[in-house]
N, C-alpha and C positions, 0 to 999 in steps of 0.2 A: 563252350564251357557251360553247363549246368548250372542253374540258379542254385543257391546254397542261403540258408539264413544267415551265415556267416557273412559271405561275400553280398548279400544284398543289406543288409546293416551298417557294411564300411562303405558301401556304395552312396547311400542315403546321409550318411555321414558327412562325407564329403560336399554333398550338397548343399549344405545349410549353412549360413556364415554367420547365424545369431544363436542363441541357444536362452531358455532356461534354466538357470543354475539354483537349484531350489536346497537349502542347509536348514539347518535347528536353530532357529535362534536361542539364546538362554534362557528364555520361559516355557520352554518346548515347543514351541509354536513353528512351526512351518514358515520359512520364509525365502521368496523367490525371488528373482531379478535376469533381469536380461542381461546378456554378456556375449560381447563379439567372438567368436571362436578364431584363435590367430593359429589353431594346426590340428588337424587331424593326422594321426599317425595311422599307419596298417593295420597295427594291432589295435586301433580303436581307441587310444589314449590321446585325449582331448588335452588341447593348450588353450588358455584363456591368460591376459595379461591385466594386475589389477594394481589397487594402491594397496599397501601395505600396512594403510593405518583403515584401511575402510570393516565395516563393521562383519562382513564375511569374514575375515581374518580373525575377527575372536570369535565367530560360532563355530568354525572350522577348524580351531586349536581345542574346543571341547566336543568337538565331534565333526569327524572328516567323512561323515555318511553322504555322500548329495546322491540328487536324480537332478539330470540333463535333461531336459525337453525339448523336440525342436519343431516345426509343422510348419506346411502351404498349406495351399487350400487342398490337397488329396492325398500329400505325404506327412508321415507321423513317424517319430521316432521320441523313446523312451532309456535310458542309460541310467543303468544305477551303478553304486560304488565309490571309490574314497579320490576325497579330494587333498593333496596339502602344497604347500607352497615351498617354490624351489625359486632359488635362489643363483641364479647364472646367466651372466651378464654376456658372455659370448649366444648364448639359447636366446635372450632379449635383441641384441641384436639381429639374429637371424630370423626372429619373426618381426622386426619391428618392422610397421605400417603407417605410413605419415597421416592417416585418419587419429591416433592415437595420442597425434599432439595436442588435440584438447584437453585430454586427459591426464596427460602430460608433457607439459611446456616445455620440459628442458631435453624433450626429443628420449633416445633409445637412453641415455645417458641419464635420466631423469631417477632420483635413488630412491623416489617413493615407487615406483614399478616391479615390483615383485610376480612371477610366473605363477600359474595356478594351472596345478599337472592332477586331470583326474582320470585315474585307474579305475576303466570300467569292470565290472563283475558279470551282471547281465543286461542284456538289451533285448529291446524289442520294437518292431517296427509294423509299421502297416501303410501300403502305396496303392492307393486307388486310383492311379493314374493313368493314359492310355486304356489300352482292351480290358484292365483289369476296372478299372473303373467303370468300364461301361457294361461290364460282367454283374458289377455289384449294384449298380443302378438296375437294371434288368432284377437281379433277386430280392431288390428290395422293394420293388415295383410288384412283385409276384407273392411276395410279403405282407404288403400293403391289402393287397386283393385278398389273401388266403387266411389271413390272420395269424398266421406263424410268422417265424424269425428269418431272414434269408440266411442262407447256406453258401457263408463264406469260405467253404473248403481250407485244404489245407496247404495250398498253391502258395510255396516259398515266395516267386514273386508277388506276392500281396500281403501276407500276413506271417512272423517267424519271431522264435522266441531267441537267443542267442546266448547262451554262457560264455564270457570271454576269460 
């Protein structure tokens, strides 16, 4: 099967078990945090499990814009689109992860645990890993020497815009 920017987006996705979850705070300001991702779905719609009283929950009731960020050292992935909280105790249960009892003591059952379902719009991604990586180390080596920018084509496996 044929690399697709699609299918290498969900691919990369599933890779990554922490994420950037970045909202508006009330001053306008930009504001990020890490957050474990408890599911990716097919379509790219990310599960993350939080508290209910925590301060994402009121910048995300006046605005459910976020960007997702995730990265290793040579894979990058970028998710924009709305985040809001769902509320389903059977959906908690099926993701719940007993790392998450720090977070919450009283286990899946715990009533400050609210779901946080964000609906991506566009992604984008970039893998400079394996051959592809050693392709771009090579043009950015010839970069380096030429004083131009290397010529990262437009090789789905490496770099792809995605509208979800």
């Amino acid at each position: 099967m044929a690399t697709t920017p699609d299918n290498k987006l969900r691919e990369l996705l599933e890779e990554f078990g922490l994420a950037m979850l970045v909202t508006r705070a009330a001053d306008g300001q930009l504001h990020g945090r890490p957050m474990a991702l408890a599911e990716v779905e097919p379509d790219g719609t990310l599960w993350f499990a939080t508290d209910r009283h925590s301060g994402k929950m009121d910048e995300l009731a006046r605005d459910g814009h976020v960007v997702v960020t995730m990265q290793s050292r040579t894979k990058f992935v970028s998710l924009s689109g709305t985040a809001a909280p769902v509320e389903d105790r059977a959906k908690v249960a099926q993701l719940w992860k007993v790392e998450w009892k720090v977070w919450f003591p009283g286990g899946k059952d715990d009533p400050n645990i609210v779901l946080l379902r964000v609906d991506g719009k566009t992604g984008e991604y970039w893998d400079n890993s394996g051959t592809s990586g050693v392709k771009y180390l090579i043009e950015a080596g010839r970069a380096l020497i030429t004083g131009s920018r290397p010529e990262v084509g437009s090789d789905p496996k490496v770099h792809g815009k995605v509208s979800l």
